[in-house]
C-alpha positions in Angstrom: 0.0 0.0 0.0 2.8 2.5 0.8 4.4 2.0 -2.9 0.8 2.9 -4.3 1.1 6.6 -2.4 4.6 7.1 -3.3 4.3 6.1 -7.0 1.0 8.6 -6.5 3.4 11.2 -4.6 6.0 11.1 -7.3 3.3 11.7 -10.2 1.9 14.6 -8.7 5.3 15.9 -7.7 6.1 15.8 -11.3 3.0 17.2 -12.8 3.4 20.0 -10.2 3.4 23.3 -11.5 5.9 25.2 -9.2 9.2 24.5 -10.7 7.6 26.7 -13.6 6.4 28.7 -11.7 9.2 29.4 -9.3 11.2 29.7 -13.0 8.8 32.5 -14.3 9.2 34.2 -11.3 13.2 34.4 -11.5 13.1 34.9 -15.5 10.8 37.1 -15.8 12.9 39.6 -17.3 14.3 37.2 -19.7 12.5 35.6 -22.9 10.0 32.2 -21.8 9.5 29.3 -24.0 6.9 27.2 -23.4 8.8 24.2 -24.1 11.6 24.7 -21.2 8.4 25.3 -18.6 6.8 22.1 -19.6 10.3 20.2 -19.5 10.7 21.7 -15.6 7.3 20.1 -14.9 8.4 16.9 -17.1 5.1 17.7 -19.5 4.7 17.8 -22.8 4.2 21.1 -24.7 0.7 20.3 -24.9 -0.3 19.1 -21.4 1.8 21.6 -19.9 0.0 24.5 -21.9 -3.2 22.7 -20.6 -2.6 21.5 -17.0 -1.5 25.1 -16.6 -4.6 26.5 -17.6 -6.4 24.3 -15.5 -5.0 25.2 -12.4 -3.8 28.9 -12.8 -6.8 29.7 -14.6 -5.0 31.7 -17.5 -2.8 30.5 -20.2 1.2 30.5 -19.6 1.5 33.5 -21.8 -1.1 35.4 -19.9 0.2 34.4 -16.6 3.4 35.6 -17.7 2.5 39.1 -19.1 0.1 39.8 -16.0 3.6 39.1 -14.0 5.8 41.3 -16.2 2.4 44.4 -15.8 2.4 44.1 -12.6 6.6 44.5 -11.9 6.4 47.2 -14.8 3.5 49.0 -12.5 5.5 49.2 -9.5 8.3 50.5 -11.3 6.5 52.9 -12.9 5.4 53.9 -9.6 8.7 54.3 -8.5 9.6 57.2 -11.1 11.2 54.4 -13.4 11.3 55.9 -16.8 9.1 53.4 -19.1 12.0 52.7 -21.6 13.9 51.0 -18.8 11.1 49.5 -17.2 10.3 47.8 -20.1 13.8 46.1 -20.7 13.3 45.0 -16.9 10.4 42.9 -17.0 10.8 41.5 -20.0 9.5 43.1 -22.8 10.8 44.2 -26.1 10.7 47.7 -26.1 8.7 50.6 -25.0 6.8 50.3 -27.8 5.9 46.6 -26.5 5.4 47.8 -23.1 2.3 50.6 -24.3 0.6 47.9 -26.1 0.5 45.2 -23.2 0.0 48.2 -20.6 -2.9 49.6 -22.6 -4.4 46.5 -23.3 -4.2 45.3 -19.6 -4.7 48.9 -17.9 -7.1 51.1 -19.8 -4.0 53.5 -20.3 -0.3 54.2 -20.8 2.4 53.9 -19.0 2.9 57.3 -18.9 -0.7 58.1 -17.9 -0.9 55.1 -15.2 2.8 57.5 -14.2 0.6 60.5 -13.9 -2.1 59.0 -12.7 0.0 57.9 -9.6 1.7 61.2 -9.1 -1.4 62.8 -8.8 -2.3 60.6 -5.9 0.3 61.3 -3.8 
């Protein structure tokens, strides 16, 4: 009976989610590919893609561009100028940055900069 729970222990070990996840969270600055996440979880590209959906409720790439808004937010909030924010989290280039931020936000990084400003 014990072997039954350890062969069940080491399946869900390996289907687990957080060596991606811990991997995202120290990359996130640096390009993702699918295929090394599912190879840290020992997945295939496909299961991964779906396993991950299933239990973070997003998509990988989602997942990881809400991560990369978010660390460009409290930059931003900082005084960070967007340009260099950008290259920090992971993104292309500024330009890259104002579509994702716009698309996520409702505005630019330079309004959401404003926006904060004002607040204080």
């Amino acid at each position: 009976m014990e072997d039954r729970f350890t062969g069940v222990e080491a399946v869900s070990r390996r289907r687990s989610l957080e060596p991606a996840l811990e991997y995202i969270r120290a990359h996130l600055s640096e390009p993702l590919r699918l295929e090394a996440l599912a190879a840290l979880c020992d997945l295939s590209l496909w299961r991964f893609a779906r396993v991950f959906r299933e239990r973070v409720g997003v998509s990988p790439g989602r997942y990881v561009n809400a991560l990369r808004i978010q660390h460009a937010q409290k930059l931003l909030s900082q005084g960070v100028p967007a340009a260099r924010a950008a290259s920090e989290v992971g993104f292309y280039d500024q330009s890259h940055l104002n579509r994702r931020f716009k698309r996520e936000c409702g505005m630019t990084p330079r309004e959401y900069q404003q926006s904060r400003s004002a607040a204080c």
